[in-house]
N, C-alpha and C positions, 0 to 999 in steps of 0.2 A: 554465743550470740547467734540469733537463727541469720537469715542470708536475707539482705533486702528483697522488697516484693519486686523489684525491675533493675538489671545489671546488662548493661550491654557491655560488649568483648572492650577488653583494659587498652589503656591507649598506647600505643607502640613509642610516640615521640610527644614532644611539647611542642609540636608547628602548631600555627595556625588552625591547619586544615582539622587534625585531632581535637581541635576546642569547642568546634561552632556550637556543639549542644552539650548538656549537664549529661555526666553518664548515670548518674544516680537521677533517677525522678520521686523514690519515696524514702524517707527516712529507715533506720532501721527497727525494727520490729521484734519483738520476743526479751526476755531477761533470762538472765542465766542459771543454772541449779544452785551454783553458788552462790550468788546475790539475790536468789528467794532466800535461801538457808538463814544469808546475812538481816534477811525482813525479819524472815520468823524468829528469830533468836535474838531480838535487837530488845536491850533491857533499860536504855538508858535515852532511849528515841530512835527514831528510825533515821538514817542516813539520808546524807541529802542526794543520793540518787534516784530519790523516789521522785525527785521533782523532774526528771527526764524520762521516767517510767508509769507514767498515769494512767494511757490505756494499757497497756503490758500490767499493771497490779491489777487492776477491773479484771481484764481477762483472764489471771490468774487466779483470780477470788483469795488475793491476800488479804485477809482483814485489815480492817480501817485500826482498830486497836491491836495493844503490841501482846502478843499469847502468850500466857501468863504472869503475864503481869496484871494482880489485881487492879480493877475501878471500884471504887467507892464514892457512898454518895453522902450528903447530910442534909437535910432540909430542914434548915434553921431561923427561916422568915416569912412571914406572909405580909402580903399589903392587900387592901379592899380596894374594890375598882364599881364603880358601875353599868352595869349592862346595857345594853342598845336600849332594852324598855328602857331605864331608867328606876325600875322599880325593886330590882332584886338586885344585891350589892354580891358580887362576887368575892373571892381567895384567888390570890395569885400566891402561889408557892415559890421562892428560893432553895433553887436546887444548888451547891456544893459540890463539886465532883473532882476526884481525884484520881490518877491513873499515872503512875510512875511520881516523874517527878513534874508532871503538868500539873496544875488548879485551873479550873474553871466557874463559871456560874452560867446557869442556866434558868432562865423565869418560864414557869407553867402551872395553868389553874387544873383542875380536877378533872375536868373535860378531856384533857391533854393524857391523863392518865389513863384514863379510859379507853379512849382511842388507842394507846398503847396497847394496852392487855386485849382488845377485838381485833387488833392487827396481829399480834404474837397467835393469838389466840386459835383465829385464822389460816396462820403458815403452819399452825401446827397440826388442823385439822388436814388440810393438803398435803403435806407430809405422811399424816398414816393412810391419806388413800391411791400414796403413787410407790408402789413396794419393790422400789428398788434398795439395790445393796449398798448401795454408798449414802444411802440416807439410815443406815442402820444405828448409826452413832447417835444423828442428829436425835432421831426416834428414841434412844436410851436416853437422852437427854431431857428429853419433854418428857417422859412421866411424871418426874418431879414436880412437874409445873399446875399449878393451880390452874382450874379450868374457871373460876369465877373469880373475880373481884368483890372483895364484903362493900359494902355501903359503908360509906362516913355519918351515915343518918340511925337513928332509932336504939343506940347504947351512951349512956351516960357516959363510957369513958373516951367514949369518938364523940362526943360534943364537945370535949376539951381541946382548944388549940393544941395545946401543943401534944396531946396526945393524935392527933389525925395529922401531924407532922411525922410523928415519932413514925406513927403506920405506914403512913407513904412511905419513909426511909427506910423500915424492913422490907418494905414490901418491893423496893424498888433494887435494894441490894441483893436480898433474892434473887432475881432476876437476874442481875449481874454477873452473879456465882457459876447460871447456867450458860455456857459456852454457845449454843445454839440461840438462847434469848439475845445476849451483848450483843452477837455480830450481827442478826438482823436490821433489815432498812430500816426499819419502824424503827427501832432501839436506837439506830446511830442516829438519826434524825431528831429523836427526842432526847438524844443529849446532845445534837450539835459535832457532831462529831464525821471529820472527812477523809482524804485521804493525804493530806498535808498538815492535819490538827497536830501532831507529833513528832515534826523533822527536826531535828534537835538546833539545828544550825538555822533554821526560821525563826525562833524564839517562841516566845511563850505560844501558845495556844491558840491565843485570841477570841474574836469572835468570829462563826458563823451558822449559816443559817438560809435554806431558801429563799429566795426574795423573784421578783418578777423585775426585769430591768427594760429601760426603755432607751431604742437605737439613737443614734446620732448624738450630739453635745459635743463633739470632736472643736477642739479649736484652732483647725486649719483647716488651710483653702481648701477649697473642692470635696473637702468630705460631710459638709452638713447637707439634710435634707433645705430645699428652699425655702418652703413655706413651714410654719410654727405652729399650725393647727391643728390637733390629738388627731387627726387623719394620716395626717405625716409619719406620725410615729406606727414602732414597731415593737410592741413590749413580747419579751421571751423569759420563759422563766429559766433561771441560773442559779447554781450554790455561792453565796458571797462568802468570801474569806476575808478576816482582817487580822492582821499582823501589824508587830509593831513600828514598822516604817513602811508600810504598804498594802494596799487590797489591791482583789482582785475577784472575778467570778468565772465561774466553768459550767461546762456541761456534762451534769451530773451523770446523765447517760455512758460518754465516750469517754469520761474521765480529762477530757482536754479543756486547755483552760485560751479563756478566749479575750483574755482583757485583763491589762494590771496600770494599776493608780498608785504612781507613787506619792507618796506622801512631801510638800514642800511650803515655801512661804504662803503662795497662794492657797493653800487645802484650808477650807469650810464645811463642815456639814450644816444645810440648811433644812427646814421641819416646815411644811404646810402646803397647801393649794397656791398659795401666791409665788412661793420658790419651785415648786414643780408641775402649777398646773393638773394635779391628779389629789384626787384620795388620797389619804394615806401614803404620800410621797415624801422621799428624804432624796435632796442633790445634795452631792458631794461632788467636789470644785479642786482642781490644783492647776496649773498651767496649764494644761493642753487639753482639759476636761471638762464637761458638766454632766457628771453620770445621775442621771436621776434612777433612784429604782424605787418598787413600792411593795411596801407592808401590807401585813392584812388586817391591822387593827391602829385605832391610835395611839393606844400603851406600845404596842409594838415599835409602831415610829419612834417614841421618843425614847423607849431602850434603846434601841439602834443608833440612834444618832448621840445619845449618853456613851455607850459604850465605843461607840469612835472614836469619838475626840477625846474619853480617860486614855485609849490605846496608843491613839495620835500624839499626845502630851508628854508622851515619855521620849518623841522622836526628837533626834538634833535637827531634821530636817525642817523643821516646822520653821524655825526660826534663823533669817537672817546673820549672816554668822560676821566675826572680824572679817576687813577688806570687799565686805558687802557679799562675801562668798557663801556655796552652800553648804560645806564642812567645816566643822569647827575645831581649833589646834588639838593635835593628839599628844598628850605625855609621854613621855617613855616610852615611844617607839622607835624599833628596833629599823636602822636604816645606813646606807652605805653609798659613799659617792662613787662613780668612773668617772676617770677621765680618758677618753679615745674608746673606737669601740671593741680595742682586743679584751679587756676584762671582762667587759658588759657580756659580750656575743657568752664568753665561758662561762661566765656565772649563770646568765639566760639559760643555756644548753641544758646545762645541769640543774634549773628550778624545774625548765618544761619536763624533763624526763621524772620529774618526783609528783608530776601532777594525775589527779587520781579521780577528778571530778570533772571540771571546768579549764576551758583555756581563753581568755578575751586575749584579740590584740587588735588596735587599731593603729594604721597606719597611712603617710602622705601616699609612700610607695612602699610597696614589700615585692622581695624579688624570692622567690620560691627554692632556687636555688642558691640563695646564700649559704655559704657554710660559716657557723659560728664558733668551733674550732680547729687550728690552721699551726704548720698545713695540713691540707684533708688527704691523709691516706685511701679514705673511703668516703663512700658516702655518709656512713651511720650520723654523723651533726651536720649531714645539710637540713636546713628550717624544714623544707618539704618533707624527708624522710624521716624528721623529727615527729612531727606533726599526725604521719600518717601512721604512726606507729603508735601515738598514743592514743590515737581515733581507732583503730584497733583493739587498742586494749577499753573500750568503751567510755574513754574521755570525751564531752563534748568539745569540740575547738570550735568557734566564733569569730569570724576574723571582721573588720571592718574597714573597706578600702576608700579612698577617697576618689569617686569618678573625675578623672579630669576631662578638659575641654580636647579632645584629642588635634585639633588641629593647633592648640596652641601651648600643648605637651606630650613627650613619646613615654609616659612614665607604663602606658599601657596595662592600667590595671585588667583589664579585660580577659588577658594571657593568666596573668596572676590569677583572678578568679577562678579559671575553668580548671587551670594546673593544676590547684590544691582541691577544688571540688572534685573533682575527677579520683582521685583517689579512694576516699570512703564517704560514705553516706553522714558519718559519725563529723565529717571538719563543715561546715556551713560560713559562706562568705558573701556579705551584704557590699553592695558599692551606693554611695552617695554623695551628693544629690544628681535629680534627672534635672538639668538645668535650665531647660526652656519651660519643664509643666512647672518646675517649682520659683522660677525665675528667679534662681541663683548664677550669675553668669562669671563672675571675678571670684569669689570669696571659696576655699577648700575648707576640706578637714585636714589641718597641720598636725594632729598630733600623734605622738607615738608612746603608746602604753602597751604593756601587756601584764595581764593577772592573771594570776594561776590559783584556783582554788578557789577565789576572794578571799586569799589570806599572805600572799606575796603577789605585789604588783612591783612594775619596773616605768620608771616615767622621766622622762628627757626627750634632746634632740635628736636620737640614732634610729632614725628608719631601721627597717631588716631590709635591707636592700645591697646592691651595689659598690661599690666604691666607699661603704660607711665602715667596712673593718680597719683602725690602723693602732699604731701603740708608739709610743715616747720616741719612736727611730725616724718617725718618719721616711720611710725609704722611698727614694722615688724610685728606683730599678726593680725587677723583680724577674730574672731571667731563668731562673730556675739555676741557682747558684751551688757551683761547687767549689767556692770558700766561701769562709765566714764573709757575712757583708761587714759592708764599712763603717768605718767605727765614727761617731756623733756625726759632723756636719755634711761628711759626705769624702772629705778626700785625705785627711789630715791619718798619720799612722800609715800611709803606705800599701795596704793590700794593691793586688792588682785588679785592675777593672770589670767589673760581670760581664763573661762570657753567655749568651745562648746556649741552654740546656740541647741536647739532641731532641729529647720529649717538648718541645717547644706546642705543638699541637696534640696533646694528651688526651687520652680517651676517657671523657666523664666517668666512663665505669667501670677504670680498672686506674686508681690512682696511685697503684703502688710505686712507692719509691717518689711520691710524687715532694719538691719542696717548693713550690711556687707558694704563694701565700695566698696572691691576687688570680685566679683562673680565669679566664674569658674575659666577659663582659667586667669584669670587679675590678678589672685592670683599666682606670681612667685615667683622664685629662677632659674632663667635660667642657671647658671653657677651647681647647683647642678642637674635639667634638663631641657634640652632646649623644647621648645612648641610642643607638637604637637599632632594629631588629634584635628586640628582650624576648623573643619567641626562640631565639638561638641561642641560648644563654652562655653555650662553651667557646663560642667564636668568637677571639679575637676585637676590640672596639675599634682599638689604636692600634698602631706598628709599635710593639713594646721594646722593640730594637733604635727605635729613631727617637720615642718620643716617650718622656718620662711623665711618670704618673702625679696625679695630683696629691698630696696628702691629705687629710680629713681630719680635722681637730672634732672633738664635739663632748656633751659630756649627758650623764645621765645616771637615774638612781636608785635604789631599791628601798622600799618600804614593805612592814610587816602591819598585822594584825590591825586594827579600826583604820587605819589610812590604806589600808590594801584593799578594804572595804569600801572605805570610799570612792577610788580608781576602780573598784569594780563597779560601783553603784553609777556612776557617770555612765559606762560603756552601757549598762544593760539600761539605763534612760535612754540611750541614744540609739542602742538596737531596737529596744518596742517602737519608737517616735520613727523610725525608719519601717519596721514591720505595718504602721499601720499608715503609712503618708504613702509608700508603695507594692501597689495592688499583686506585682510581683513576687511579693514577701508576703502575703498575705493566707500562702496555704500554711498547713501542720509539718512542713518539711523545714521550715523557720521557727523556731515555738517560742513561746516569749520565753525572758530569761525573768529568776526571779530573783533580788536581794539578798544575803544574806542578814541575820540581825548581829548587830554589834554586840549584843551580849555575850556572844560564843566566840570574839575575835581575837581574843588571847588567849586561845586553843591554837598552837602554829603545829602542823604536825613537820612540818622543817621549815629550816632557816635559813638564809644566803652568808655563808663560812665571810667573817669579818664584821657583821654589822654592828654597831652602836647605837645607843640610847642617846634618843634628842627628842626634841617636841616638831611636830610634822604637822604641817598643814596644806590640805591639798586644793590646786586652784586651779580656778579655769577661766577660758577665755570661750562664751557660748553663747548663742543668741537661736530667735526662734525658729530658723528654716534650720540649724545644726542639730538642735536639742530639745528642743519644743519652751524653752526658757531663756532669762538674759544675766547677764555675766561678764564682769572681766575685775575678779578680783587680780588678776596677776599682773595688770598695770598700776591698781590700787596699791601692792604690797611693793609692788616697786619703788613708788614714790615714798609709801612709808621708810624704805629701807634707808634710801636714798636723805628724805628729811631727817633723820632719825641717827642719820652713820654720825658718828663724834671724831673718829680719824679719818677714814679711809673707806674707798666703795675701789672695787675693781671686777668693771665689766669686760665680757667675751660676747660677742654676739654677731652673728650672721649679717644682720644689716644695723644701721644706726638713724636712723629715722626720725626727728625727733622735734620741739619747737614749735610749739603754739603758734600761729601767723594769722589772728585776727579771725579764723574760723576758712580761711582764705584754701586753704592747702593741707595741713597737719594739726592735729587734733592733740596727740598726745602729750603729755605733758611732763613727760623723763626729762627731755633737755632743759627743760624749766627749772626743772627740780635740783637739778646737777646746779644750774647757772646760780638760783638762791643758796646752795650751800655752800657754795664757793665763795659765794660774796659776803654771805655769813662769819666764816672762818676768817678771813681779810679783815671784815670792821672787826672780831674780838682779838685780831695780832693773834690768831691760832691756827697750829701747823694742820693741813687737811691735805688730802691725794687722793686724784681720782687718777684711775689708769685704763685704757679702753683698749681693748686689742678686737677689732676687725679686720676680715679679710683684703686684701690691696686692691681685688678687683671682684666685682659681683660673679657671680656664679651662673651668668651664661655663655653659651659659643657663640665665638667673635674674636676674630684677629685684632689685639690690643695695636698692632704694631698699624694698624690701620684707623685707627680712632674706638674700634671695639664694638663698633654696632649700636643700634640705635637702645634696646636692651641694657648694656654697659652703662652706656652714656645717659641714660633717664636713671638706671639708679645712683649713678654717682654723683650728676649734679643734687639729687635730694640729699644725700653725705654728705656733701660740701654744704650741702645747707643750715646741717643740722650744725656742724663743725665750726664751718669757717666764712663761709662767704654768704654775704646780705644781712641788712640789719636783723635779724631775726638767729640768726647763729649763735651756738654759746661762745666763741670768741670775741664776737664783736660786741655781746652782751656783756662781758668781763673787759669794758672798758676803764670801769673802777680800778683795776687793779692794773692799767695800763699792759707796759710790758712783763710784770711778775704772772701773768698766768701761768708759765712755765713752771713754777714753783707749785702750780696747786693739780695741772694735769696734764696728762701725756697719751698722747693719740699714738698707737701702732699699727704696724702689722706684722705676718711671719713667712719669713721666707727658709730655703736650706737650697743644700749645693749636693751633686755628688758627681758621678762618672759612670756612664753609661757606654758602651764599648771604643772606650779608646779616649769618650770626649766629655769635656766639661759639660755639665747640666745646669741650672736653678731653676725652682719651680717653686711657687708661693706654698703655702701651707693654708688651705679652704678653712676656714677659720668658720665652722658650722654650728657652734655653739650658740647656747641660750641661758651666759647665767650671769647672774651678780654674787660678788660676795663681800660684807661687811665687816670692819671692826674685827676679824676672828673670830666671830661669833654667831653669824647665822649668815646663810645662803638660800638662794631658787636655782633650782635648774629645772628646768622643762622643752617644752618646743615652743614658746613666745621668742620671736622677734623683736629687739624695737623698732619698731611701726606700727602704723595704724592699723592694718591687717591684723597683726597679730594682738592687736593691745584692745582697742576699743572694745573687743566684744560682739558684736553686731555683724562683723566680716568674717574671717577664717575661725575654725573652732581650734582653740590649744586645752593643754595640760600645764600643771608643773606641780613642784613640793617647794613649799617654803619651810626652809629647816631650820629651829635654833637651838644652839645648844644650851642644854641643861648644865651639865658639866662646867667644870674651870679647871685649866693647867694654866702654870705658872710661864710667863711667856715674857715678852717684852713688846716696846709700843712707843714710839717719841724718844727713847733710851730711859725710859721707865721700865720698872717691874709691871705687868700687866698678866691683868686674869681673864687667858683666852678661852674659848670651845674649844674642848682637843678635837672635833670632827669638823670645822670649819678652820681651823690653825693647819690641818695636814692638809688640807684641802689648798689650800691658798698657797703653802711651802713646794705642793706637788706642783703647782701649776707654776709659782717663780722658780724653781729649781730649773728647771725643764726650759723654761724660757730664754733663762738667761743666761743657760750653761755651766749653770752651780751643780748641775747634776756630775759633768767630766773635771771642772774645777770645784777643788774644794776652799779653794783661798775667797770663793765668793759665798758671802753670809745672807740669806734671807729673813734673818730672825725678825726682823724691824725693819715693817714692809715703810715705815712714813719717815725714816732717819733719812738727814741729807745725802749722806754718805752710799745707802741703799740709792735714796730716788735717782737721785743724779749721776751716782756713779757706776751703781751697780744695773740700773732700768734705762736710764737714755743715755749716758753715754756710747755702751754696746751698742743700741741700738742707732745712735747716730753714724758709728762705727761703718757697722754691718752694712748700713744701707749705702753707705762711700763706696766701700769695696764691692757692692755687688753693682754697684752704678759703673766702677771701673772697668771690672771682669765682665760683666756681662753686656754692660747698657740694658738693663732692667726697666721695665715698664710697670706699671707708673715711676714717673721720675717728675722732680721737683725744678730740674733741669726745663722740662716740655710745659712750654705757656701755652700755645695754639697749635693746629693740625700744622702749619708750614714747618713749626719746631719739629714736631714729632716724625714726620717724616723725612727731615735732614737727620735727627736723632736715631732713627732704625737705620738709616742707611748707613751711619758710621762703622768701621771694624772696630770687633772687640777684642779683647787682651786673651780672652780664653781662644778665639783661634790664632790668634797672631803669635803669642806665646804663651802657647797650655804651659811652662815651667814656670815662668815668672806669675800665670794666673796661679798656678797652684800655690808659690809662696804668698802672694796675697791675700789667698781662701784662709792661709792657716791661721790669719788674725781674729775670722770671725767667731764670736765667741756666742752661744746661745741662737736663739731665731728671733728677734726681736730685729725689725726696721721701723724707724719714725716714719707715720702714714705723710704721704706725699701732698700735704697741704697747699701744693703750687700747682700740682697737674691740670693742664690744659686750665690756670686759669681765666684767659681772655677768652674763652669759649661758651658760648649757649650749648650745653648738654641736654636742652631736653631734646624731644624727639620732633623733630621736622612736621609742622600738624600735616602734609600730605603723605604720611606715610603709615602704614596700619599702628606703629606704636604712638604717634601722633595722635589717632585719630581715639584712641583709647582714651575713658578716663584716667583724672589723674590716682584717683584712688587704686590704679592700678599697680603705683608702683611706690605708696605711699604705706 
């Protein structure tokens, strides 16, 4: 790979001060000996590196077609047309053409032919009069070559159609045969033919064709011209490409391509003066577009615009899909849950290192130095050196950061950006949006994907960030341990307590011998303080000696072939709609990214080790400053789920947000849906279970033992809303059923205990997930939220997969025989086993998640349990104990049993069985929890925290 055109000296450190500017300023340049070899010898299509190679083929003079592999032609139709006089009726010819395993057609009258042979005709005479040695071949070649064209006029057997067919067809395949004829301009031009006509992974062929295109049609602010009057405009001529879910046109000169249209509900092609104001003009229309370009004839227009929409017609995108989304269910795709991010980060590790083309990842936060497998002896799987290793081996990586408001988040993508740009020219990382020119001021990009290849993508709630690594132990210590740590809850079985490793302050780049799991910054308690100086990444957050770490629940998923497709086709919508909204992105060091076609999608050239066959449907939550379109199938699929569950629904999620209130406040309509099904179940005298595990307390810094900050205390009064308190509540909504609501739902959350040098700990378990799951039988996980943020669409942009299984294993259900999804049955067993401490006990059965025996004995009882005992030992916050701030502050002041007597606190720990505590449905409740309106959280909308 040659050396980019501008490399300034490599950055010593990741400060600050090393970021302020991009070290690469131009892309890299040149292709390899190997990957021409790979051009020239490509028998079955050309590879899709060509699509990051456009100027590098030009400059190389690889041919447009693949060497030796015959074209052929057949021209087997003619249609009459008539001329500008009106008095002479023309032949237009159907040309046929085939070249490997492409077909095409191409329409040309006789005219077209001619011009052919005076252009070949031409280059050939210039050829014998420039007597160089490298044109010696060319020169053997054209002998061959006919120096006149006969006339189709003045022989009885060329007056016969189909014999002046048959001629053109020898005469054209002739042509063909000659190696210097095919590759000529002239030649690839009169068959249509470019330097993406052949990427095998593009799909068919398509059409294209020179056209002249005219500027502006953009359908966002700031980028149309003002005025509408053909002065305004800018027509330039372009080669238009069209494939089967997308066009696009370039600049046939530089090879680079300067515009792509993908194909969606909205996509039209529209034919005449009154839709483009020109000649011979066709607009074609999708969300974010009204590209008008213009032909040179009227037959021409209306080929054009015929063979779009046959192209168009074959796409899923055209049409509105289930849940109002833009994909539609995929069968038999190959897919795989996590749950916590230790599997995910391994499997991840190990898809990026197989990727050979493409890398998307979009993320809230990405922390560069994350390591995704632990502990890190070395560097080799932290993300950065992951990354910059495959940009090396000439992978494109793409990353997409979410800018945030930096005075009212230290997530610091900025560090992130330069970090991993800094390294090779080959990784490129977009940040969005600029929020005052685009007047996005509250709403991010939530989600977290990444594809590889567009043929395995990965889609849930796990950042590559920070504090996102953790697995089934939950450990809150992390001292660099020389015993086994402690075994389930924290103190039970005896070891002795984590000592301080000597290597307490380890050097990034020499991890040997290292066992810490959490390094640096990875090592949280965000809620006691939140991140920051992420430009130090090996330094210490917290005092890892005094103050134990928070755990990370979350979960997340892998999908193959047409839904990896799809999670790729989102990202690279959202990377053009960002290349062209800012002006930043707008050089050749950005290039647009292009589709692949689904035809080629179940070609995996690997797999992620475990996955299963289910039906995958992939969603989103998008509107038009994120994506340039509107969307939120992912609260639509909820509700479905939710209407549609016959036993049981069991949510995880980060916030609980929920309850329609008159248009007043909350919009979405989950808690609705919950509150109808339950009431449902009740009128038919049938058993139904809902079970909700969220976090105990929102996920920002703030001393709880103080009221928690104004932050805390706005998102929890909207929880309690959704929950329990005010007519609009699902409890208070389930008046029907009086006091049996218990019977039909059960509000959590997760806590664990351990020992941390000498002294008792508990620290909540950040419950960061995003999923439901149904009946055993299908599941979502993604980065939605319930709230409105994450659901309506219109505010923060998400992801997810809604999975159902195909499959049935023989399971149970009510104490019925029942026929579950084996990949939603293990799913649900993973996550009750784990909960409720069936995992260390085996005397506790999960099989029959809705038996009474389960709900009540096996799911709240522990859980009422646990939360006694950690109210005893600890005096834990929230507690059902504290009605108002005067409670809570007599309540923190009390002693607790763990210092008074660590022995007897220890024989109390050993009852708790599982991490389940019933959410504290009484806390602070005589209290107004929103925010004080004189105070900035006050003064904020409410949709801020809604």
């Amino acid at each position: 790979m040659a050396s980019p055109d501008v490399i300034e000296p490599a950055a010593q450190s990741s400060t600050a001060q090393n970021l302020a500017r991009r070290r690469f300023s131009h892309d890299v340049h040149g292709i390899s000996a190997d990957e021409i070899d790979g051009l020239m010898s490509s028998s079955d299509g050309r590879p899709f590196l060509v699509v990051h190679h456009l100027p590098d083929i030009k400059d190389e003079a690889i041919p447009f077609l693949m060497p030796g592999i015959p074209i052929t032609c057949r021209v087997d139709n003619t249609e009459k047309y008539t001329t500008r006089s009106k008095v002479h009726v023309g032949t237009l010819y159907t040309v046929q053409l085939t070249h490997g395993c492409f077909h095409w057609v191409v329409k040309r009258k006789y005219k077209h032919f001619q011009e052919l042979h005076r252009d070949l005709y031409k280059h050939k005479m210039i050829l014998h009069l420039i007597p160089l040695g490298r044109f010696a071949k060319d020169r053997q070649q054209l002998r061959a070559m006919s120096e006149e064209m006969p006339s189709l006029h003045g022989t009885e057997r060329t007056r016969r159609t189909s014999s002046k067919m048959k001629y053109l067809e020898e005469y054209l395949n002739g042509l063909l045969e000659n190696t210097f004829c095919r590759n000529d301009h002239s030649m690839l031009e009169f068959l249509s033919v470019g330097a993406l006509s052949f990427v095998t992974d593009l799909g068919p062929k398509g059409l294209e064709g020179p056209i002249f295109k005219r500027s502006g049609g953009h359908r966002i602010q700031g980028l149309n011209c003002i005025g509408h009057h053909q002065l305004c405009f800018r027509w330039s001529r372009r080669w238009l490409v069209v494939k089967d879910s997308f066009l696009l046109y370039m600049d046939r000169d530089n090879g680079s391509i300067n515009f792509v249209l993908l194909f969606d509900p909205e996509f039209k092609v529209k034919v005449g003066r009154a839709h483009t104001d020109t000649t011979y003009g066709v607009c074609i229309e999708n969300f974010t577009r009204s590209l008008v370009i213009k032909c040179s004839s009227y037959r021409q227009t209306h080929w054009w615009s015929h063979e779009i929409n046959r192209l168009a017609d074959t796409s899923d995108f055209l049409k509105v899909q289930r849940f109002q989304g833009f994909a539609p269910p995929r069968e038999n795709t190959l897919t795989k849950w996590y749950v916590n991010g230790s599997g995910y980060f391994a499997d991840l590790a190990d898809a990026l290192e197989q990727a050979k083309e493409e890398i998307f990842i979009t993320d809230w936060w990405l922390s560069p130095e994350v390591f995704l497998k632990r502990p890190a002896t070395d560097n080799y799987w932290r993300l950065d050196e992951i990354l910059k290793r495959k940009a090396e081996q000439g992978v494109k990586v793409c990353v997409m950061l979410y800018k945030e408001m930096e005075m009212a988040l230290g997530i610091n993508s900025e560090h992130s950006k330069r970090t991993l740009m800094n390294m090779h020219p080959n990784i490129k990382v977009m940040r969005h949006p600029d929020h005052v020119s685009s007047v996005v001021l509250m709403w991010a990009h939530h989600e977290k994907t990444v594809a590889i290849d567009q043929t395995v993508a990965f889609v849930g709630g796990i950042d590559l960030a920070f504090g996102r690594w953790d697995d089934s132990q939950y450990q809150l210590t992390d001292l660099g341990l020389r015993e086994t740590a402690n075994s389930d809850n924290g103190v039970s079985g005896g070891p002795k307590p984590a000592e301080p490793d000597k290597q307490a302050e380890q050097d990034p780049d020499d991890l040997t011998g290292n066992t810490k799991l959490w390094l640096g910054k990875d090592y949280s308690n965000f809620i006691k303080k939140d991140w920051v100086q992420l430009d130090r990444p090996f330094e210490d957050n917290i005092d890892r000696t005094q103050v134990p770490r928070m755990p990370w629940r979350d979960f997340s998923a892998a999908v193959h072939g047409r839904a990896a497709r799809d999670v790729a086709r989102h990202f690279i919508q959202r990377w053009n709609f960002s290349k062209i909204f800012k002006n930043k992105y707008k050089d050749e060091f950005y290039p647009y990214l292009l589709p692949k076609s689904h035809c080629t999608a179940d070609s995996l050239s690997f797999t992620v080790p475990g996955s299963s066959k289910a039906k995958v449907q992939v969603l989103r939550s998008a509107d038009r400053w994120s994506t340039g379109t509107n969307e939120n199938s992912i609260l639509n699929a909820y509700i479905h789920t939710i209407e549609n569950s016959e036993h049981y629904i069991y949510i995880e999620n980060q916030f609980f947000i929920s309850c329609v209130d008159d248009g007043k406040t909350v919009y979405n309509g989950i808690g609705d849906a919950i509150v109808n099904r339950i009431l449902r179940a009740h009128r038919e005298q049938k058993k139904y279970r809902v079970f909700v595990v969220v976090p105990l307390l929102p996920g920002f810094e703030g001393d709880i033992n103080l009221g928690g900050g104004n932050a805390i205390q706005a998102i929890l009064h909207f929880t309690y809303r959704t929950m329990c308190r005010g007519e609009h509540s699902i409890l208070s909504r389930l008046k029907e059923v009086e006091d049996l609501w218990t019977e039909y739902i059960t509000l959590c959350g997760l806590r664990k205990h351990s020992q941390l040098c000498q002294s008792l700990v508990t620290e909540l378990i950040y419950v960061h997930s995003k999923t439901i799951i149904a009946d055993d039988r299908c599941y979502i996980i993604g980065s939605a939220n319930i709230n409105d943020r994450s659901m309506l669409g219109n505010r923060d942009s998400e992801m997810a997969v809604f999975v159902e299984d195909e499959d049935r294993v023989l399971s149970v259900m009510g104490g019925q025989e029942y026929q579950a999804g084996p990949l939603t049955l293990a799913l649900r067993k993973e996550c009750f086993r784990v909960l409720v401490g069936a995992s260390s006990d085996p005397s506790v059965n999960v099989d029959d998640p809705i038996s009474d025996e389960f709900f009540f004995l096996g799911w709240n009882a522990p859980a009422k349990l646990n939360a006694t005992i950690y109210d005893k030992v600890f005096k834990c916050l929230p507690d059902n104990a504290v009605h108002n701030m005067r409670q809570l502050k007599e309540y923190a002041s009390e002693e607790r049993l763990c210092d008074t007597d660590p022995e007897q606190a220890r024989e109390e720990l050993k009852a708790v069985r599982g991490l389940l505590v019933h959410f504290p449905l009484k806390f602070l409740c005589e209290e107004n929890l929103l925010p004080p309106l004189n105070t900035k959280e006050g003064m904020a909308p409410v949709g801020l925290w809604t």
